[in-house]
C-alpha positions as CSV (number, residue, x, y, z in Angstrom):
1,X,-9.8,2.1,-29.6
2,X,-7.0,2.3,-31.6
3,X,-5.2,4.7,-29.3
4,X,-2.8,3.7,-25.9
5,X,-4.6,6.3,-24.2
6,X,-7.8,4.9,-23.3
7,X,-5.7,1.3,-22.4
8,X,-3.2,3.3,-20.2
9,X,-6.0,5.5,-18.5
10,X,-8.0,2.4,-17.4
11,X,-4.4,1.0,-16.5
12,X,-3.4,4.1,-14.0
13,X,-7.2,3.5,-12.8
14,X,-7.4,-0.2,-12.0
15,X,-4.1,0.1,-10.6
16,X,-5.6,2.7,-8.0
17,X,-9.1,0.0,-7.3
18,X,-6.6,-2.1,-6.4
19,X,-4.5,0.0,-4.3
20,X,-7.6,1.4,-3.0
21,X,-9.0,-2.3,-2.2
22,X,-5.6,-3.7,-0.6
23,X,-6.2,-1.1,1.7
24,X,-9.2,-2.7,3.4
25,X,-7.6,-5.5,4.1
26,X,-3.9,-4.1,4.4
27,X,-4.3,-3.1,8.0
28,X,-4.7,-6.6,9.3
29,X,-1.3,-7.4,10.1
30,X,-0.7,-4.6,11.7
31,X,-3.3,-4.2,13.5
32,X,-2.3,-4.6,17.1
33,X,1.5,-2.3,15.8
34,X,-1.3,0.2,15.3
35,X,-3.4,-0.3,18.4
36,X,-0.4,0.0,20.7
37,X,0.6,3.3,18.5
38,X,-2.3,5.0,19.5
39,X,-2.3,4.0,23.1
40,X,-4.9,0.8,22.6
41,X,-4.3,-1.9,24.7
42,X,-4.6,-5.7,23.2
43,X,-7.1,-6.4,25.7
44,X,-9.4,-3.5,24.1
45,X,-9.6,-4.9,20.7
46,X,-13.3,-3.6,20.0
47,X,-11.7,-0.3,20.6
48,X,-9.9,-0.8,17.3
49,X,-12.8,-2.2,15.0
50,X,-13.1,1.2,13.9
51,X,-9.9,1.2,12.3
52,X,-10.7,-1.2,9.7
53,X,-15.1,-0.3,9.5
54,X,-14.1,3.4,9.4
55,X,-12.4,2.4,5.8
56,X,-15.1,0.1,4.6
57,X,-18.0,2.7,6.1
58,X,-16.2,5.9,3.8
59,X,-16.0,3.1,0.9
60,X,-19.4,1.9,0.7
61,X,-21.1,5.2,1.4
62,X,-19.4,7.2,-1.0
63,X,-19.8,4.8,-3.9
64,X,-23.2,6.1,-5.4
65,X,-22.4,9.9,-4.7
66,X,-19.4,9.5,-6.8
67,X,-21.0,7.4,-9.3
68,X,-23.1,10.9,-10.0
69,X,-21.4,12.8,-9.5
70,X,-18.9,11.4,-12.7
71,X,-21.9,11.5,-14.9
72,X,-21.9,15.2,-14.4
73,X,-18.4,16.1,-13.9
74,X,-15.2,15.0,-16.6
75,X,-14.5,11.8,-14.8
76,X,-10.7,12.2,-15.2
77,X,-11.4,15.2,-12.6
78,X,-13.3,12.8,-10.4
79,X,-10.7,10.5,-10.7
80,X,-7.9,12.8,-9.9
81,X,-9.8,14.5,-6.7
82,X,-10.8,10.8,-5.1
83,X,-7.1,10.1,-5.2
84,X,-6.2,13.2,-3.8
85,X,-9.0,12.7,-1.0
86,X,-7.2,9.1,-1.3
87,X,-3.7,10.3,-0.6
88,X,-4.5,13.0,2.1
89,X,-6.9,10.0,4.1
90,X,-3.7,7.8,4.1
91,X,-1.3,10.4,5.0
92,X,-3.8,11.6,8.2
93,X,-3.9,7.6,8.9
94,X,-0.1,7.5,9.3
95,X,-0.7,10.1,12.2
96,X,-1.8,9.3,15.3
97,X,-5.7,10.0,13.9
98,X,-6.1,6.4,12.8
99,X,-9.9,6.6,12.5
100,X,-10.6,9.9,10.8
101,X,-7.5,9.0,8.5
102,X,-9.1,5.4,7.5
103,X,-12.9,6.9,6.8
104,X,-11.5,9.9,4.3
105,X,-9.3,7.2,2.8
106,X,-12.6,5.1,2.2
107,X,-14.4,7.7,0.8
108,X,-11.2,8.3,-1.5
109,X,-10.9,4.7,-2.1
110,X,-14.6,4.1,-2.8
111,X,-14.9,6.9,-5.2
112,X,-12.2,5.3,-7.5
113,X,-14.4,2.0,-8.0
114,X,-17.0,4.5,-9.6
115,X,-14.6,6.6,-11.5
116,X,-13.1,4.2,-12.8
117,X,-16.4,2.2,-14.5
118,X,-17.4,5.9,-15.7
119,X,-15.0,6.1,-17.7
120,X,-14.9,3.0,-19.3
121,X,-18.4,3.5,-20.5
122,X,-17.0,6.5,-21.5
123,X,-14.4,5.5,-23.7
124,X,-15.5,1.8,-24.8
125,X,-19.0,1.2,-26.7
126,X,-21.4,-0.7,-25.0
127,X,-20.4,-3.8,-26.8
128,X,-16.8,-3.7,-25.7
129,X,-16.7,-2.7,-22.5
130,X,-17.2,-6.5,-21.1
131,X,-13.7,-6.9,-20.4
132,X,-12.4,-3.8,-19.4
133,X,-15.3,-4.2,-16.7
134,X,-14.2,-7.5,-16.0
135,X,-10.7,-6.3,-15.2
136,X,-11.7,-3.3,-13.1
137,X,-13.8,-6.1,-11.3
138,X,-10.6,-8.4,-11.4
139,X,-8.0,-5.6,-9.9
140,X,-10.5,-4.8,-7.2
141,X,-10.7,-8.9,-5.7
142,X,-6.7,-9.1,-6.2
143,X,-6.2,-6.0,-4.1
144,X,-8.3,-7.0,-1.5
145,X,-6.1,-10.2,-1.6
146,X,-3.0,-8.8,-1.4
147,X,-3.6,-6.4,0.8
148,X,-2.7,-8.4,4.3
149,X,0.5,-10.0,1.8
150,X,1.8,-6.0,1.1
151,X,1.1,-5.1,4.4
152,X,3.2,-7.9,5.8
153,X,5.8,-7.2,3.8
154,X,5.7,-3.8,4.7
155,X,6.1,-4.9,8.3
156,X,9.2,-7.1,7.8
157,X,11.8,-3.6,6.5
158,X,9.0,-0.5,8.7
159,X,6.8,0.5,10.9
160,X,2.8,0.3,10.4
161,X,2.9,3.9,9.6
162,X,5.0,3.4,6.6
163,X,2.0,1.2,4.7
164,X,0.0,4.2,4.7
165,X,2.9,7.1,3.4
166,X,3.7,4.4,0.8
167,X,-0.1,4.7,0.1
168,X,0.1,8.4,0.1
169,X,3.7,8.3,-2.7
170,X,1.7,5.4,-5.1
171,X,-1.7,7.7,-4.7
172,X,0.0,10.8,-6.2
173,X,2.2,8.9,-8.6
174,X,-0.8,7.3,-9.8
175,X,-2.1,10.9,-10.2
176,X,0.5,11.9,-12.0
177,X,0.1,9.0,-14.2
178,X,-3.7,10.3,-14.7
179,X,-2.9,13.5,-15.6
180,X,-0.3,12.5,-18.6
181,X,-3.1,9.7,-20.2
């Protein structure tokens, strides 16, 4: 690997696992901005539950679809049309359809997770692909982390509708990123 390209690829890619996974966890915060922005009283809370397991549901079930789908497909492709699925999920979130908006940004979010491990075993030999693994693992946990932290900081300057067009701006930026690796 004595190329930049396959270290800046898995770069642009973990960066999006970790966007993807702050996500999860980036509505907490502002979950009861969000509630009242939709007409949800405080008092309804389990009306809201779907907000954040509308996400995780898209994430978990898309996971091995994707995964076969990139051993068929060129996996930069898959890549690139998870975080367009990404990008359009969080821009439909910052509407007032909070719940279809979270599952299609799972199902964008999930797909990166895959993506992104097929094409490390595509571009590192079995013997080397320990810690590019490891840091696609690594990314994932310290997005989930810092997901409530970004959305609270979010909160301090914006509205909760902001988190997700600034989800939407790093998702295509990120694609453009793809796309010149």
């Amino acid at each position: 690997l004595r190329s930049p390209a396959p270290r800046a690829l898995l770069t642009t890619a973990a960066i999006a696992v970790s966007l993807a996974a702050a996500d999860t966890y980036v509505v907490v915060l502002a979950l009861t901005d969000m509630m009242r922005g939709v007409g949800i009283g405080i008092d309804a809370l389990q009306r809201a539950t779907p907000i954040i397991s509308g996400f995780l549901l898209g994430y978990i079930a898309v996971l091995p679809l994707i995964g076969r789908v990139a051993d068929l497909v060129d996996r930069q492709r898959v890549l690139l049309a998870c975080l367009g699925v990404f990008v359009v999920g969080s821009a439909v979130t910052a509407l007032p359809v909070l719940v279809t908006g979270r599952v299609v940004q799972g199902v964008g979010g999930g797909g990166l997770v895959p993506a992104t491990l097929a094409i490390v075993a595509q571009l590192w030999p079995a013997d080397r692909r320990g810690v590019p693994l490891g840091v696609v693992g690594a990314v994932q946990e310290l997005g989930s982390v810092l997901g409530p932290v970004l959305g609270a900081l979010v909160l301090v300057v914006a509205q909760w509708r902001a988190i997700f067009w600034i989800n939407a701006v790093l998702g295509v930026l990120l694609a453009g990123a793809v796309l010149l690796t």
